[in-house]
C-alpha positions in Angstrom: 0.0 0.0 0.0 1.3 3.4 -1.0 1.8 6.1 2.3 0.4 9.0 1.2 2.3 12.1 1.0 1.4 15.3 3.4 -0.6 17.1 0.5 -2.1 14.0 -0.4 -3.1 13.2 3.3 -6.9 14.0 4.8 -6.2 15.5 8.1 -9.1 15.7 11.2 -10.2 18.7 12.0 -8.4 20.4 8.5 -10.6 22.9 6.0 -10.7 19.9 3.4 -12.4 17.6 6.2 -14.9 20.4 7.5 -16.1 20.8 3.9 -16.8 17.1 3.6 -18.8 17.0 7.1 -20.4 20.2 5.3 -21.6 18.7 2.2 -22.6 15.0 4.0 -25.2 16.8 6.4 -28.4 16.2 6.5 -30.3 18.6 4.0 -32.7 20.5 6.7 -33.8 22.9 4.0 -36.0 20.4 2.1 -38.5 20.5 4.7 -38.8 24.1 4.7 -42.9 24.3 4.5 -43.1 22.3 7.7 -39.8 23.8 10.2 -38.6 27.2 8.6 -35.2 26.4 9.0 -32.4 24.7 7.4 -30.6 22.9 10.5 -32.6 20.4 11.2 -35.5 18.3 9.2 -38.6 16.6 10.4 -38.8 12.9 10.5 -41.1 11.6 8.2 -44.1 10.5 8.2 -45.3 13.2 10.1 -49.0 14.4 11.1 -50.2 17.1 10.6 -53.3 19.3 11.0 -54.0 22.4 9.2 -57.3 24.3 9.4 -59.0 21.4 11.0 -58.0 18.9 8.2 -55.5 16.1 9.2 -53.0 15.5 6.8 -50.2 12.6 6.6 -46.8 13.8 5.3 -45.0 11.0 4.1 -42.3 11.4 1.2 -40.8 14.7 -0.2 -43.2 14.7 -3.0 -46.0 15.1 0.1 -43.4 18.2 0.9 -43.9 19.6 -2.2 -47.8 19.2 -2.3 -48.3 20.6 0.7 -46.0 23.9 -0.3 -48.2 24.4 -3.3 -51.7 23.9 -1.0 -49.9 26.4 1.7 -48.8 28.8 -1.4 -52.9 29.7 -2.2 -54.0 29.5 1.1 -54.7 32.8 3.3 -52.4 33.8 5.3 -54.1 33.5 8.4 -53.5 29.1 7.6 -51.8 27.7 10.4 -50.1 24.6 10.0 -50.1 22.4 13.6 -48.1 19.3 14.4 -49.4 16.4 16.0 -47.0 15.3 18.7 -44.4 14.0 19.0 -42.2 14.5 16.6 -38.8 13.7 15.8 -36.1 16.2 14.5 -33.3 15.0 12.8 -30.2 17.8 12.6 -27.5 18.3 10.2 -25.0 15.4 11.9 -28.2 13.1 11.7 -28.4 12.9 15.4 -31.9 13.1 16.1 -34.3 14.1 19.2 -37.6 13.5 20.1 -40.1 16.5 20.5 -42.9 16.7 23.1 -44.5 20.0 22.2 -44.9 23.3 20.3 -42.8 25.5 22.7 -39.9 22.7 22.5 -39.7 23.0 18.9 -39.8 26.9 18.7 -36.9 26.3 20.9 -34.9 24.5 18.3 -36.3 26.7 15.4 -34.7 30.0 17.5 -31.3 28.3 18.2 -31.1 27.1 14.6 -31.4 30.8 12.9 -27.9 31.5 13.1 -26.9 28.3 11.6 -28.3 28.4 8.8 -24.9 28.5 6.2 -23.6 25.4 7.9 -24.6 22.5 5.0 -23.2 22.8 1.9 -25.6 21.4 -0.7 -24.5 22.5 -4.2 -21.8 19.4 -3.8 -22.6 16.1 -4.5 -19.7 12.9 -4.0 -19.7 10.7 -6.6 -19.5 6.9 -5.2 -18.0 4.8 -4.5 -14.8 7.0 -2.9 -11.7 5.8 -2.3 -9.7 6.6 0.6 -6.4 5.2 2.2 -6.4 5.4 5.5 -2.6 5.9 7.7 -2.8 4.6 11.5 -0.1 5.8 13.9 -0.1 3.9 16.8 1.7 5.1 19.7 2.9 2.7 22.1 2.9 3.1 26.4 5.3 1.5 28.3 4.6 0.9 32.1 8.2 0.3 34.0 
């Protein structure tokens, strides 16, 4: 196996690595209509009630149907979750959430995050990476 040179090596924690984590994350934007925010998506399926009709969000083509229902409705429409839900956030670690006040939480702490995903990168696969161990060794005397 070939060592890698220093330009050639992926370091943790580097500008090349950040970008990658970047461009993995979960896409919270998709789910715009439901959350507002990029940082985090809702799991779906996912209930929801909207002037007193329930509704069953299931796949992103549900997304997109219920953007185009919410675009010609007035704007007095409010769009209510039955809860739980679960939120999944841009390192796909996800939480469980009880009520509306809990989630507004989450939607006020995400508003400053809102640059961190980078979504107009795609990786090709499969990738190829070589990966160089250094072990270090302890002695006890």
């Amino acid at each position: 196996m070939d060592i890698p040179n220093d330009q050639e090596a992926i370091v943790s924690n580097s500008n090349l690595v950040n970008l990658m984590s970047r461009t993995t994350a979960n896409f919270g934007a998709a789910d715009n209509v439901l959350d507002g925010v990029s940082c985090f998506s809702v799991e779906l399926p996912v209930t929801i009630v909207i002037s007193d009709v329930t509704l069953i969000i299931e796949t992103l083509s549900d997304l997109e149907q219920l953007e185009s229902l919410l675009s010609n409705a007035t704007n007095d429409t409010v769009l209510d979750f039955v809860f739980p839900i679960a939120i999944i956030f841009n390192d796909y670690s996800q939480m469980e959430i009880q009520n509306e006040e809990e989630l507004e939480s989450f939607i006020n702490e995400c508003v400053g995050n809102e640059t961190d995903v980078i979504n107009c990168v795609d990786f090709v696969y499969p990738i190829t990476f070589s990966v160089l161990i250094q072990h270090s060794i302890l002695l006890i005397l």
